[in-house]
C-alpha positions as CSV (number, residue, x, y, z in Angstrom):
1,X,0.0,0.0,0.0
2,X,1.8,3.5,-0.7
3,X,1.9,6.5,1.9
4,X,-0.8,9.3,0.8
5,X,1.0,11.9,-0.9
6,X,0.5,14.3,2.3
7,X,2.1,11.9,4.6
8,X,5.0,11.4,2.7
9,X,8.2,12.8,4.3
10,X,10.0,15.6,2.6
11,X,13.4,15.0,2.4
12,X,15.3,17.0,-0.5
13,X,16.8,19.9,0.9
14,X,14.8,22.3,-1.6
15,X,11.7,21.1,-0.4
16,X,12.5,21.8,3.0
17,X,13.8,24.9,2.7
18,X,11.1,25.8,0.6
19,X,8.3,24.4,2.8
20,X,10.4,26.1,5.7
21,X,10.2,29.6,4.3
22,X,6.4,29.5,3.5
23,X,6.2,29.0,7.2
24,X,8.4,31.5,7.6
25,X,6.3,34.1,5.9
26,X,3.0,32.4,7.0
27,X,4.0,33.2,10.5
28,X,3.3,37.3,9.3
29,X,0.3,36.6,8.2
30,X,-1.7,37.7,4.7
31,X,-1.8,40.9,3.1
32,X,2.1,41.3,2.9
33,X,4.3,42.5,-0.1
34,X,6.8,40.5,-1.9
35,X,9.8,38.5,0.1
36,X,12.6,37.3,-1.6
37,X,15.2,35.0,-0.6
38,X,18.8,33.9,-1.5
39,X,19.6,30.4,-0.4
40,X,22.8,29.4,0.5
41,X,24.3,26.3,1.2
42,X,23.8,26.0,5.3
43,X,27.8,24.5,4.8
44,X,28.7,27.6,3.5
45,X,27.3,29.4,5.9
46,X,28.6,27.5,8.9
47,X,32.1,28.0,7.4
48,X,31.9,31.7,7.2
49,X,29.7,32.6,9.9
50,X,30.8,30.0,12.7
51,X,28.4,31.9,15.1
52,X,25.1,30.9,12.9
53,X,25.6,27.4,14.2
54,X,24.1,28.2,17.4
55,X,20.6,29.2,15.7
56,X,20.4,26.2,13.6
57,X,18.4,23.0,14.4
58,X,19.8,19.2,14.2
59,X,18.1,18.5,10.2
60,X,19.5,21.8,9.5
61,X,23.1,20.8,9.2
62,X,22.3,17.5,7.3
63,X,24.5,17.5,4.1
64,X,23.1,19.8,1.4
65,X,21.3,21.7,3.8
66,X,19.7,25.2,2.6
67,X,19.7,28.1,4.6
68,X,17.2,31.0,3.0
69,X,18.2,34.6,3.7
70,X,15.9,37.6,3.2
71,X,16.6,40.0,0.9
72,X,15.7,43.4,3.1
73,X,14.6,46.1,1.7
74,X,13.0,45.7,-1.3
75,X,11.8,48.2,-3.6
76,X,8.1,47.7,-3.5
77,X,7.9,46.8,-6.8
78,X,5.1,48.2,-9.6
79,X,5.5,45.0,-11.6
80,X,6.8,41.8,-10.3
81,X,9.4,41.1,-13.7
82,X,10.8,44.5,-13.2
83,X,12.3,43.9,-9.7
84,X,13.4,40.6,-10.8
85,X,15.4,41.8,-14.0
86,X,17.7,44.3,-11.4
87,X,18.1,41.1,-9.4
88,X,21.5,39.2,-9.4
89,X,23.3,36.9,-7.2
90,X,26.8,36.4,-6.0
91,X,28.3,33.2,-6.5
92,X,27.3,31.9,-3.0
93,X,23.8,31.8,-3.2
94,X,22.8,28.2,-4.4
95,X,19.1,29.5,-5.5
96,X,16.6,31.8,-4.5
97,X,12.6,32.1,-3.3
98,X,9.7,34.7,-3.9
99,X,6.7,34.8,-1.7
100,X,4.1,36.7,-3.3
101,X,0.1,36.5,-2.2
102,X,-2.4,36.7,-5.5
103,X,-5.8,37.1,-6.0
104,X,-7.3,33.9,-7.9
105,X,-10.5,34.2,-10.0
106,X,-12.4,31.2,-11.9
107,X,-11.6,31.3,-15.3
108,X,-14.6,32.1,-16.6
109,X,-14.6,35.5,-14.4
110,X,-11.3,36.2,-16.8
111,X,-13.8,36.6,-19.7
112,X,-14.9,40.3,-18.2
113,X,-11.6,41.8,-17.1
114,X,-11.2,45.5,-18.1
115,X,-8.0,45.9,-19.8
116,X,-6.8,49.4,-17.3
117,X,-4.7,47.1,-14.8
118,X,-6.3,49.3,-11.4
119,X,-10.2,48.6,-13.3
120,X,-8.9,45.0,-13.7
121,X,-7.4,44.6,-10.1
122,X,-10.6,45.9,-8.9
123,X,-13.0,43.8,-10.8
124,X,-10.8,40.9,-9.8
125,X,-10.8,41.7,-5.9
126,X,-14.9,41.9,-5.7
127,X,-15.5,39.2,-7.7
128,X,-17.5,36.6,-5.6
129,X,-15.4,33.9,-6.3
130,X,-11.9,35.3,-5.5
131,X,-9.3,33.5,-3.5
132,X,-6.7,35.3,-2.0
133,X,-3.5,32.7,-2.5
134,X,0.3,33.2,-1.3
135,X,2.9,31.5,-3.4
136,X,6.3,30.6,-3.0
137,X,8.5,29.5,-5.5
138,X,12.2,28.1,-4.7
139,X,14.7,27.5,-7.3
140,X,18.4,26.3,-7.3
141,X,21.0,27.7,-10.6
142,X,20.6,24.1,-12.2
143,X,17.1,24.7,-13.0
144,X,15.4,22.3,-10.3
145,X,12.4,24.3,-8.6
146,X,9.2,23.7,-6.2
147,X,6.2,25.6,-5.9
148,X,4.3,25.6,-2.5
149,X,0.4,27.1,-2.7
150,X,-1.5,28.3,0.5
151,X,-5.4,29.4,0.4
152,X,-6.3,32.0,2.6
153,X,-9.4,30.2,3.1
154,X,-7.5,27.2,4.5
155,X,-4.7,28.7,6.0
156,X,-3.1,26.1,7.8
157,X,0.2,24.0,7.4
158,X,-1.1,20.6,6.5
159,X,-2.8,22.8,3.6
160,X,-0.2,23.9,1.7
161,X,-0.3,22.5,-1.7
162,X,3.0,21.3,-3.0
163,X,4.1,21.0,-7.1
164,X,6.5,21.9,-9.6
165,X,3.6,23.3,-12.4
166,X,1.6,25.5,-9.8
167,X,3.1,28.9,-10.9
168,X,5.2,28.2,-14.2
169,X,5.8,32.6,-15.0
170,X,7.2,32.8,-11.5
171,X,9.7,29.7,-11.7
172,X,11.0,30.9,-15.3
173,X,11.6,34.3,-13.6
174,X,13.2,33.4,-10.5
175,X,15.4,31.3,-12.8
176,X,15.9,34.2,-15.0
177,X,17.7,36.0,-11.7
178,X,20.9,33.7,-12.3
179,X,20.9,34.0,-16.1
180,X,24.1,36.0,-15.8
181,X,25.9,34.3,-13.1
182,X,28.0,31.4,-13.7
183,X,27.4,27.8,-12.9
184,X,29.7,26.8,-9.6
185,X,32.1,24.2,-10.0
């Protein structure tokens, strides 16, 4: 008999630092702006910042570990691409992660959506059917991504929907952050 999908332990480290900073941002709540995150090899970390050991937890030194760091300060962005095109990385950071919250509309209340994009934020917050979402999507320079889903509506832990298709624009330009940056060794 196989283990339900939910019950299934997560043990790559980009799930767990992924699933790990969705809690992370969870923990402030809804109606927040965009977070971004470098992650950095939790090694790397311990090797040039001997001190951080003392904050860690025993799974967080496992080999391969991933330690996310927030990005402070962040412009607050007009358009999502835009802040992402002035982002780069030093050669350090392993991969990076966006937390972003989104309003969610059937697709068939996409059919009246002005095209002014304040009349079509609008029309998409009132709408009856909206679901207020946050996403987080973690990446790593060789391509390999997760994308972790949590509903307003059932905002709790055991909730959060886990997949590599959820938010496909957002993976390609989290990806797209590293584009310039070379490949470690």
């Amino acid at each position: 008999m196989s283990t339900p999908p939910a019950s299934r332990p997560v043990t790559d480290p980009l799930s767990i630092v992924a699933l790990e900073t969705e809690r992370h941002v969870a923990a402030a709540g809804w109606d927040q702006g965009v977070r971004l995150f470098a992650l950095v090899e939790t090694a790397h970390l311990l090797e040039h910042e001997p001190g951080f050991l003392d904050t860690l937890q025993p799974h967080d030194v496992q080999p391969e570990a991933l330690t996310a760091i927030e990005q402070e300060d962040l412009p607050s962005p007009e358009h999502l691409e835009s802040m992402l095109a002035q982002v780069t990385w030093p050669e350090a950071v392993t991969g990076a992660a966006l937390a972003v919250e989104r309003i969610v509309v059937p697709p068939d209340a996409e059919r009246g959506i002005p095209e002014d994009s304040e009349a079509a934020l609008a029309h998409v917050a009132s709408h009856p059917d909206r679901r207020d979402v946050r996403l987080v999507v973690a990446v790593l320079r060789d391509g390999t991504h997760t994308c972790l889903l949590r509903q307003r509506d059932h905002d709790r832990d055991d909730r959060v929907a886990q997949g590599t298709d959820i938010a496909p624009g957002l993976v390609h330009g989290l990806l797209a952050t590293f584009a310039d940056t070379p490949e470690p060794a």
